[in-house]
N, C-alpha and C positions, 0 to 999 in steps of 0.2 A: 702750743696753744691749741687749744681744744673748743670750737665753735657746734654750740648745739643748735637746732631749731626746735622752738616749741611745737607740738605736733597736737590735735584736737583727736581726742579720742571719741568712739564710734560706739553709741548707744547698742547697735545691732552686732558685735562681734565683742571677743571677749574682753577688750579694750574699754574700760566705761569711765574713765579720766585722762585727762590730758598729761602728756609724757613729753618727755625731752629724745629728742633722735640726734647723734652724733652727725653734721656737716659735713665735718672737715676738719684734718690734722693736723698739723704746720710744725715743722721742728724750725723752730725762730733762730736756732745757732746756726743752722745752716743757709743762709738768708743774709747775702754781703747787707749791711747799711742797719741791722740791727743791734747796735750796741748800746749801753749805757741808756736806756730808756726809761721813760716813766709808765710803772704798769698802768696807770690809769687810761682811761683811751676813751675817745667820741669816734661815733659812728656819725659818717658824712653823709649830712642832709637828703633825702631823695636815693641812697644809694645803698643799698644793706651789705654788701659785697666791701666796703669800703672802708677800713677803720684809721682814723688819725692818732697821731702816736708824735709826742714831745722829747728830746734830748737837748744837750748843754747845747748844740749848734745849731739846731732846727727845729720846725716843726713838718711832720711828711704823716702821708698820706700810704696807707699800705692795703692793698686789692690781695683779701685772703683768697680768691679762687685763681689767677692769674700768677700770684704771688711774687708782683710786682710792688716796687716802692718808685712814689714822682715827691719830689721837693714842694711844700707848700712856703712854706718863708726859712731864708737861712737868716740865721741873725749876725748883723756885722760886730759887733763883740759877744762871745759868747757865752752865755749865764757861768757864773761860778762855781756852781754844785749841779750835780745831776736834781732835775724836778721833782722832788719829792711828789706833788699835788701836781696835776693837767686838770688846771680848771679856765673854762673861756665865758665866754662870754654869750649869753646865748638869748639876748633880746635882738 
């Protein structure tokens, strides 16, 4: 997984549009508790560091600088196919 930051380019230096600058790298196979997941993914409100990420048993929360994962809901039966679509609900 490959996290850019949008970067504002600098009227005064030879930069005169905005660019993408590489964050941070993350090889996700190495990474116990990511399997079988849905590529789509929301970024957790207030928290840019933060991205949510759906599978057949859960839904979790995974801190790309940290590169940690915390359980947000397990589901007590769990879906029958992997998530095609990670779509919530966002009112």
């Amino acid at each position: 997984m490959f996290v850019y930051q949008l970067c504002q380019g600098n009227v005064d230096e030879s930069i005169h549009d905005d660019f993408f600058d590489l964050e941070h790298r993350i090889l996700i196979k190495e990474i116990e508790g990511f399997s079988k997941f849905a590529m789509q993914f929301k970024y957790k409100r207030g928290e840019r560091d933060v991205l949510i990420f759906a599978t057949q048993e859960k839904i979790f929360e995974f801190n790309y600088v940290t590169k940690t994962i915390k359980d947000v809901v397990v589901f007590t039966t769990s879906l029958s196919r992997q998530p095609e679509f990670f779509l919530t609900d966002t009112a």
